[in-house]
Every structure is written in C-alpha cells, then in structure tokens.
C-alpha positions as CSV (number, residue, x, y, z in Angstrom):
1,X,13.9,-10.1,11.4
2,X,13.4,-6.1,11.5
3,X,10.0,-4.9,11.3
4,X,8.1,-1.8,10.2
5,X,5.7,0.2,11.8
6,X,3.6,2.8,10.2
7,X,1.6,5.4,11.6
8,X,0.4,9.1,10.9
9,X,-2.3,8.1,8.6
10,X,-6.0,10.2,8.8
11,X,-8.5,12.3,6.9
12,X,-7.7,15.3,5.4
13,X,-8.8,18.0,3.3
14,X,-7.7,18.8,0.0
15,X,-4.6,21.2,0.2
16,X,-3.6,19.9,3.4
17,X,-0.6,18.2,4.9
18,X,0.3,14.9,6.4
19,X,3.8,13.5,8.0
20,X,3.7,10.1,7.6
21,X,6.1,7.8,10.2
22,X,8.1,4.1,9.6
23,X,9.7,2.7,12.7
24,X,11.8,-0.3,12.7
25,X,12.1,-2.9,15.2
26,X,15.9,-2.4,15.2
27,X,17.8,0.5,15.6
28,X,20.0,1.8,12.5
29,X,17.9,-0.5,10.0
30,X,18.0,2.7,7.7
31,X,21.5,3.3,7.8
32,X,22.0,0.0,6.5
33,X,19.2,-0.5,4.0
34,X,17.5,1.6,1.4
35,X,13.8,2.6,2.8
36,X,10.7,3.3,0.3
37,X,7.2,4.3,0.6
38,X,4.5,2.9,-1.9
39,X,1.0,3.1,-2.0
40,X,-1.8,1.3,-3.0
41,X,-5.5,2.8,-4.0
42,X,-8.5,0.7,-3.4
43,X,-8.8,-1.3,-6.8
44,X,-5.4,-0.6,-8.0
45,X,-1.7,-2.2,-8.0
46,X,0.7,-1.1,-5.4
47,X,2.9,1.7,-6.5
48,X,5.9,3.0,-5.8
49,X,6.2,6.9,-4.3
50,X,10.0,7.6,-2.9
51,X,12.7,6.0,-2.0
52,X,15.5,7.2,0.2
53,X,18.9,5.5,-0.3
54,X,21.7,4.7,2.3
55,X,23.7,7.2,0.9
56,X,20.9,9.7,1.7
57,X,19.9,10.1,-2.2
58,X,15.8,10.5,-2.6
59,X,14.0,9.5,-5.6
60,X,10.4,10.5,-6.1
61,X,7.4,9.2,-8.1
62,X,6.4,12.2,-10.7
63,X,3.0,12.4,-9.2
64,X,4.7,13.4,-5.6
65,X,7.6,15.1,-7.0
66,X,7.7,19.0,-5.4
67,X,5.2,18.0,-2.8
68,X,6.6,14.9,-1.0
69,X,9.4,14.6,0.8
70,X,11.2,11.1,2.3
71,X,13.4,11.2,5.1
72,X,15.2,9.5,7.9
73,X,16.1,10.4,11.7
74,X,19.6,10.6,12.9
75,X,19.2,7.1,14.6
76,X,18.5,5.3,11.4
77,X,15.2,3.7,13.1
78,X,12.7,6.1,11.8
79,X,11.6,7.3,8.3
80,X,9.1,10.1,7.2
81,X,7.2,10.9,4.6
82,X,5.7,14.5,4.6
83,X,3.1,14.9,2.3
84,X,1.9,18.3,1.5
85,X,-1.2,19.9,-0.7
86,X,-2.7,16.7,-0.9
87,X,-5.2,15.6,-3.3
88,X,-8.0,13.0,-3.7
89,X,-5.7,11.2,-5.9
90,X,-3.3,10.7,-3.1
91,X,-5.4,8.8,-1.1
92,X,-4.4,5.3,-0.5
93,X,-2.7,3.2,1.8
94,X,1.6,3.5,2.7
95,X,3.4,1.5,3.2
96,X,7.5,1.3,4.2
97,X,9.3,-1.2,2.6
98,X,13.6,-2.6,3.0
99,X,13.7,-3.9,-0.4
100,X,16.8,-5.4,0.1
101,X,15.4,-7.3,2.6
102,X,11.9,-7.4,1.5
103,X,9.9,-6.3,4.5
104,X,6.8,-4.5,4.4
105,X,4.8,-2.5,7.0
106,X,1.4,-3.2,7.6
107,X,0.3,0.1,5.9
108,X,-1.7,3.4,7.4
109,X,-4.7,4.8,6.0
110,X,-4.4,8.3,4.2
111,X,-8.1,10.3,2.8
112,X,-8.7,13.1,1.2
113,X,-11.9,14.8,1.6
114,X,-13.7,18.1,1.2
C-alpha cells in the first residue's frame, strides 16, 4: 500500500510563510488519486484545508482561501501546500490524505508565534 510522508513543518512568526511537502511511497500516486491536506488543532476535530483533484482542480477551505495554495510535482509523487501570512489560528498539525484510498500521513507540526 502507498504511503505518505510529510515534512516542512516549524515555528513561525505571524505574517510568514511555510511550504509544506507530501511524498508517496510510489511514484505517480497523485496522478491517479485525489490528494488533500487537513488539519487538526490541539483540542479540536480534524479538518479539512484543500484538496487537489486528478484533473488538477483545487478546492480550498474559506479560512485558507487567497493564502494557501495545493499542488503537485510533475512526477505525481509529491504534493505541496504553500502557506502564506500565517496566523496563530493556523497552527495545527497536516496532514496528506488519498481519500480514495484512505491513507493518511503521519502529520508535521506547524506554530505560529510572535
């Protein structure tokens, strides 16, 4: 089964940017299968933030619309999430997900600080 691997978590300051990375286990998994990002706060549900279809369509959460951005490489093996003028609210952990074949990353850590 494909796996997901996060990375490009850290501490930032308010206003600031973050690129945010998903790599699968097998090449051209994201050619084949709609990729998301959630996220989940300390205390809170998981929730959805953007989903990039096969089809290359993105759909945004409204709290990230205009200031996220999903995306995949030319390979099909990695996806992005760029972040930008981040806010305390945003902080959380992502996660990628395949819903279609419901597979989950093990997450990386995002803060906001001042």
């Amino acid at each position: 089964q494909v796996q997901l691997v996060e990375s490009g978590g850290g501490l930032v300051q308010p206003g600031e940017s973050l690129r945010l990375s998903c790599a699968a286990s097998s090449r051209n998994t994201f050619f084949f299968n709609d990729v998301a990002w959630y996220r989940q706060a300390p205390g809170k549900e998981r929730a959805w933030v953007a989903t990039h279809s096969v089809n290359r369509e993105r759909s945004y959460a409204d709290s990230v619309k205009g200031r996220f951005r999903i995306d995949r490489d030319d390979h099909g093996n990695t996806a992005y999430l760029d972040m930008n003028n981040l806010s305390t609210e945003d902080m959380a952990t992502y996660y990628c997900n395949l819903s279609q074949l419901g597979v989950w990353g093990q997450g990386t850590q995002v803060a906001v600080c001042a």
